[in-house]
C-alpha positions in Angstrom: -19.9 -7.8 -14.9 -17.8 -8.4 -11.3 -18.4 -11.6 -10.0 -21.2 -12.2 -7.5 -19.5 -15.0 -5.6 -16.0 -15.1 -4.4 -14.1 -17.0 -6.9 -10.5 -19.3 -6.5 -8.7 -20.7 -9.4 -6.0 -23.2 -10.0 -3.9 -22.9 -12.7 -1.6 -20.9 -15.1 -2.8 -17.2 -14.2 -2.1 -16.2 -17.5 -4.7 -18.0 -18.7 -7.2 -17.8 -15.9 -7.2 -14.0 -16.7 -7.8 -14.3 -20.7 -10.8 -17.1 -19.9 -12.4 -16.3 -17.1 -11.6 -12.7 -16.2 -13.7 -9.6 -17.8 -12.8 -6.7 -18.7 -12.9 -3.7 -16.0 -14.5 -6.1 -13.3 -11.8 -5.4 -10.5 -11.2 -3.0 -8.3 -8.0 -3.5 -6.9 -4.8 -5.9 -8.0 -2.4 -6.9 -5.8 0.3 -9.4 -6.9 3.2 -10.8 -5.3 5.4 -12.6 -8.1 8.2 -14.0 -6.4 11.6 -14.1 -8.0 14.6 -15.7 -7.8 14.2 -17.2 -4.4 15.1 -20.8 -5.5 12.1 -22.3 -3.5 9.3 -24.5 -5.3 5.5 -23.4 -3.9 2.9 -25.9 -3.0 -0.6 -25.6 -2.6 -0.8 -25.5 1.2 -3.5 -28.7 1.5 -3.6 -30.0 5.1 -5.5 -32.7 7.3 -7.8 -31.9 9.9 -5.4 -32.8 12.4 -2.8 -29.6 11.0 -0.4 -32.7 8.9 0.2 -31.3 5.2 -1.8 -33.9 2.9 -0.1 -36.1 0.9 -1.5 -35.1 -2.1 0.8 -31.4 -2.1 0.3 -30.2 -5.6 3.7 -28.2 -6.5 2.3 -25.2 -8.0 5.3 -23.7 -9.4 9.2 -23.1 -9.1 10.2 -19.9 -8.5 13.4 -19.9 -10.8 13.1 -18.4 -14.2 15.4 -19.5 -16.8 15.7 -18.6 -20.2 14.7 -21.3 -22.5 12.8 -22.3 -25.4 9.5 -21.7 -23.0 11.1 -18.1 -22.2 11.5 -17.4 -25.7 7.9 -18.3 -26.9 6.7 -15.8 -24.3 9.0 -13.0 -25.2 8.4 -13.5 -28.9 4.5 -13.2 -28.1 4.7 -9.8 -26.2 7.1 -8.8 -29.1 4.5 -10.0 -31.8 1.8 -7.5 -29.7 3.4 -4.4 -30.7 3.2 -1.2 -28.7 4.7 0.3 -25.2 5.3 -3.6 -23.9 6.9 -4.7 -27.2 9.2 -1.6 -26.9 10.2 -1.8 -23.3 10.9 -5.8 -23.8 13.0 -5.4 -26.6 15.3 -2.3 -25.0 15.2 -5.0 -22.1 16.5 -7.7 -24.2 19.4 -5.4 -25.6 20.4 -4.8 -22.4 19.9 -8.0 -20.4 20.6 -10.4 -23.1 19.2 -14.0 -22.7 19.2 -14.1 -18.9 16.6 -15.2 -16.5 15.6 -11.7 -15.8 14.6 -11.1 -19.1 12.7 -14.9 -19.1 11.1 -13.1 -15.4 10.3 -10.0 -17.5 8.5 -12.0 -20.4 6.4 -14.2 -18.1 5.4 -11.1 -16.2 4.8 -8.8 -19.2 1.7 -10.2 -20.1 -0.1 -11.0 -17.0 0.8 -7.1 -16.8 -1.2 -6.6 -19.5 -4.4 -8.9 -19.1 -4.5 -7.2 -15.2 -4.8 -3.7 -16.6 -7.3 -4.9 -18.8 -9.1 -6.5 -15.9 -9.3 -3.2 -13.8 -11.9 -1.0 -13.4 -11.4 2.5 -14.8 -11.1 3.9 -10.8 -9.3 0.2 -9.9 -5.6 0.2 -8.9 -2.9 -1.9 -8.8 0.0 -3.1 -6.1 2.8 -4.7 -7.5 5.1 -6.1 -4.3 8.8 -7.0 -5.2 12.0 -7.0 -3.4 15.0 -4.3 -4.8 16.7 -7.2 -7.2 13.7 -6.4 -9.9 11.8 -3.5 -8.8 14.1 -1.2 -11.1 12.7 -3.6 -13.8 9.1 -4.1 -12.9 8.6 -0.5 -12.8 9.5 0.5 -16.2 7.5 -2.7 -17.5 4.7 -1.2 -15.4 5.2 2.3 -17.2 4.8 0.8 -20.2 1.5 -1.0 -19.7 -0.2 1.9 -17.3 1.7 5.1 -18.7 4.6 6.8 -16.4 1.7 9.4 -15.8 -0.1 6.5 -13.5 2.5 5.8 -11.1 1.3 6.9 -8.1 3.7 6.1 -5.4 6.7 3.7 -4.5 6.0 2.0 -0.9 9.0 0.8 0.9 7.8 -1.7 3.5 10.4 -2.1 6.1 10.1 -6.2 6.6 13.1 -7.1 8.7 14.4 -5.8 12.0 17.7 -4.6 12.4 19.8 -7.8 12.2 18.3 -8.3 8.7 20.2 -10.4 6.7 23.8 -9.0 7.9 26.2 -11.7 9.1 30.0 -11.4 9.7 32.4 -10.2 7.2 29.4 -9.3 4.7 30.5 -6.1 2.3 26.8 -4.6 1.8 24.6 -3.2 3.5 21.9 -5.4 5.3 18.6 -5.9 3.2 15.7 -4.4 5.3 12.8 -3.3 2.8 10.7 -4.4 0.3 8.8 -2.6 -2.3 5.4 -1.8 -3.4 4.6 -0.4 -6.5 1.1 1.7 -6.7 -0.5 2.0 -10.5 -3.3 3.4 -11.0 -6.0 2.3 -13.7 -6.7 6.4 -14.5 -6.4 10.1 -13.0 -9.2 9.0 -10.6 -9.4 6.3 -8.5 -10.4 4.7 -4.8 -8.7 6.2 -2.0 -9.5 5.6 1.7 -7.5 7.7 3.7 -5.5 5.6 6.0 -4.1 7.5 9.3 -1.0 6.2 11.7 -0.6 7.0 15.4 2.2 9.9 16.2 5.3 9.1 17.5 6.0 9.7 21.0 8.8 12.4 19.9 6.3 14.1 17.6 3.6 14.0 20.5 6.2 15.6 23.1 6.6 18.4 20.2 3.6 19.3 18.8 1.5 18.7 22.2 3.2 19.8 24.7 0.7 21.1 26.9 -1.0 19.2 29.4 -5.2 20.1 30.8 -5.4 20.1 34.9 -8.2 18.6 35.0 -8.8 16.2 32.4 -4.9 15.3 31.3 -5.9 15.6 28.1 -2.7 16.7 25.7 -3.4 19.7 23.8 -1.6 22.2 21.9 -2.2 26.0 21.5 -3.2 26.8 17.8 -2.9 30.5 16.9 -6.3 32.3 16.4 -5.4 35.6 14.4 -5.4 35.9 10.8 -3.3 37.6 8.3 -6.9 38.7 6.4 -10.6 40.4 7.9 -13.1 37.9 7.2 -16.9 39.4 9.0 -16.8 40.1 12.6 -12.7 39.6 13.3 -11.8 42.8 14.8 -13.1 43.2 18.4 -11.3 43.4 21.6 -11.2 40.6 23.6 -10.6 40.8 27.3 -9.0 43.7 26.7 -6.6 42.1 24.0 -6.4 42.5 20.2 -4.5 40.5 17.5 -1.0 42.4 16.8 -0.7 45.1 14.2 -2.0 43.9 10.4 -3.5 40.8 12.0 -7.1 39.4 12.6 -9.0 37.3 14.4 -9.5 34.3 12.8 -13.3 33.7 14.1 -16.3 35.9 15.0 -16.6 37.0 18.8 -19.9 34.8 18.5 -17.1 32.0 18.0 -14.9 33.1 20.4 -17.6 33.1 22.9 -18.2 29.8 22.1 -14.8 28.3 22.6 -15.2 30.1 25.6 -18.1 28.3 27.0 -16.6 24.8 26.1 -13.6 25.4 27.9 -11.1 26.0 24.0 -9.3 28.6 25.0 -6.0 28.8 26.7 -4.4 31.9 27.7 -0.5 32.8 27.4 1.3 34.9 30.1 -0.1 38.2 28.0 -3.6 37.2 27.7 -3.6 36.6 24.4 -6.2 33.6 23.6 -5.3 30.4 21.5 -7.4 27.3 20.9 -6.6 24.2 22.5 -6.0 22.0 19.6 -6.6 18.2 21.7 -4.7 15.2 20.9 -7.4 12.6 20.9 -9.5 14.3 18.6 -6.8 14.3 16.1 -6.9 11.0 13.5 -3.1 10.6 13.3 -0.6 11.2 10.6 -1.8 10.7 7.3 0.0 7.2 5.8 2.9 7.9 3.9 5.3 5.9 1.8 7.7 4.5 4.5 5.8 1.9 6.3 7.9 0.3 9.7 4.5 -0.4 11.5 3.4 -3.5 10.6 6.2 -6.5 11.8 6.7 -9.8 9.2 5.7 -13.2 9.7 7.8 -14.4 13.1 7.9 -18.2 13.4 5.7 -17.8 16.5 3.2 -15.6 14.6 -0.2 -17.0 15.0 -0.8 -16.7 11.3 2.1 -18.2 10.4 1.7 -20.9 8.2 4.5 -22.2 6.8 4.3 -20.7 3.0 7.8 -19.4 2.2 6.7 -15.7 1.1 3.6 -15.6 3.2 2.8 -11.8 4.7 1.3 -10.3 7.2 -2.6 -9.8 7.1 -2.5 -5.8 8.5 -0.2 -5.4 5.3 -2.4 -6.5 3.3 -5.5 -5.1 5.0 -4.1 -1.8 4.7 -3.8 -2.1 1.1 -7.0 -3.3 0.5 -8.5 -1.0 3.3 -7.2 2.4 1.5 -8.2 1.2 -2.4 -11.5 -0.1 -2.3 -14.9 0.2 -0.4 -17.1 -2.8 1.2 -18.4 -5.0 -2.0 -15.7 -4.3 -4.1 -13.5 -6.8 -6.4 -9.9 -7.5 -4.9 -7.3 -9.9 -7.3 -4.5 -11.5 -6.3 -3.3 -13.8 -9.1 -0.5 -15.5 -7.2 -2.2 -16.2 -4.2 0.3 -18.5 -2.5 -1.2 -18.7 1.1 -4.4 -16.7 0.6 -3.5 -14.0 2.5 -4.8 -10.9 0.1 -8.7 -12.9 -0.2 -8.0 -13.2 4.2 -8.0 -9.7 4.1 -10.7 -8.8 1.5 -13.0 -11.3 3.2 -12.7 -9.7 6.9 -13.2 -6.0 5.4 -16.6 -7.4 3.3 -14.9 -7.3 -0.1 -15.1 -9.8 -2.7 -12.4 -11.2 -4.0 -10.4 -13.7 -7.0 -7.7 -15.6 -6.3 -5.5 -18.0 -8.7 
């Protein structure tokens, strides 16, 4: 059963999931696992006054080595057999005894025991940066199947300066990565819709109405196919040789009446398509719309990897519906539970 209350953990995630996790009880993962950034996270405990608390608990350093620790946990998703076993040894061929395979074996099977956690319709976002995506996503094809990889979001998180600085030989790093998994062939989508540009506005709705300034644009309104009552005269104008109308003169009367239909030079009729009525472009998997942390962002609080709420509102916006289950099981700052608490979703955090 999902948890009735919302729930926050402390400890080792890994075993937070095997004791206090059931199976298929959430809806939606999303996990940011941080790598390589050679920063040590804190628990962010703070004063009334703002002042961090003494009593900072360091909750763990984000620099995976291979050691004897490494080796126990890559011995016990080896001992597990299957997919996982398989991908971590071809890993271990290639990679050798590196940190990235000690990152792979500590992520390997908090891979698994989240699948196991999700809901048959639940779904999972993996966020990484381009240094282990490559990696993460064959790990994750392994645990979900390659046939459940739904989509690669590239979340642009920098402006244009990015990391670039003078007499630097690579490109400047702008994007992060999202990985989308789902739990099966069917699963929780909320269609999320972004404003047009002003370029694609300009294009696509070019016209302008007198009276209301509302921007419109002329949609055709013949038909390659009959379909009923499609071929009339109307004001002494038919559709062109082999075409239709597309509606009934009962329709066209009514478009009429409501003030639809715009004329051309030759008379011909097309329906004003309006602007405002329209819900925007259907999100896609380049996202530049939603800004990072700034240092005077009012959010902001001071946790190295932190990001932005809308991010994370979006996610949880477009995979689950009000009283649903959202994980995050490296929860840093809380931001993931902010978001499923303001959109009346429960949520787990460790």
């Amino acid at each position: 059963m999902p948890p009735t209350d919302n729930l926050l953990f402390y400890g080792d995630n890994l075993d937070v999931l095997r004791r206090h996790i059931a199976d298929e009880s959430v809806d939606l993962v999303y996990l940011d696992p941080p790598f390589n950034s050679a920063q040590s996270y804190n628990v962010l405990f703070a004063g009334q006054d703002g002042a961090r608390a003494a009593a900072q608990i360091q909750a763990f350093e984000d620099t995976w080595r291979w050691d004897q620790a490494a080796a126990a946990a890559y011995e016990e998703v080896i001992e597990s057999g299957g997919k996982v076993a398989q991908v971590m040894l071809a890993f271990r061929t290639f990679l050798g005894d590196s940190d990235m395979l000690a990152y792979l074996a500590m992520m390997a099977p908090r891979l698994v025991e989240l699948h196991r956690v999700l809901r048959e319709t639940g779904s999972l976002y993996l966020h990484c940066d381009p240094t282990a995506s490559h990696y993460l996503k064959l790990l994750l094809d392994a645990v979900f199947g390659p046939e459940r990889f739904q989509t690669e979001v590239v979340w642009k998180r920098s402006g244009a300066h990015s990391d670039t600085k003078q007499g630097r030989k690579i490109h400047g790093h702008l994007h992060d990565i999202i990985l989308f998994y789902t739990k099966s062939g069917e699963w929780t989508w909320n269609p999320i819709y972004t404003p047009y540009d002003e370029s694609y506005i300009q294009s696509h709705y070019p016209n302008v109405e007198e009276r209301t300034d509302r921007r419109f644009q002329a949609d055709n309104l013949t038909a390659a196919r009959p379909g009923g009552d499609t071929s009339y005269e109307w004001k002494g104008v038919r559709p062109p040789e082999g075409r239709y109308w597309a509606y009934s003169k009962k329709n066209m009367e009514k478009f009429e009446r409501e003030g639809r239909l715009y004329y051309t030079r030759t008379g011909t009729p097309r329906y004003k398509r309006y602007l405002d009525e329209m819900p925007g472009i259907p999100l896609q998997d380049l996202w530049t719309d939603i800004p990072p942390i700034n240092s005077q962002a009012q959010e902001r609080l001071g946790y190295p990897t932190q990001k932005p709420e809308a991010l994370l509102e979006r996610i949880v916006a477009s995979g689950t519906n009000p009283g649903d289950v959202v994980l995050d099981p490296f929860c840093g700052c809380g931001t993931t539970i902010a978001a499923a608490q303001g959109l009346d979703r429960r949520w787990i955090g460790i």
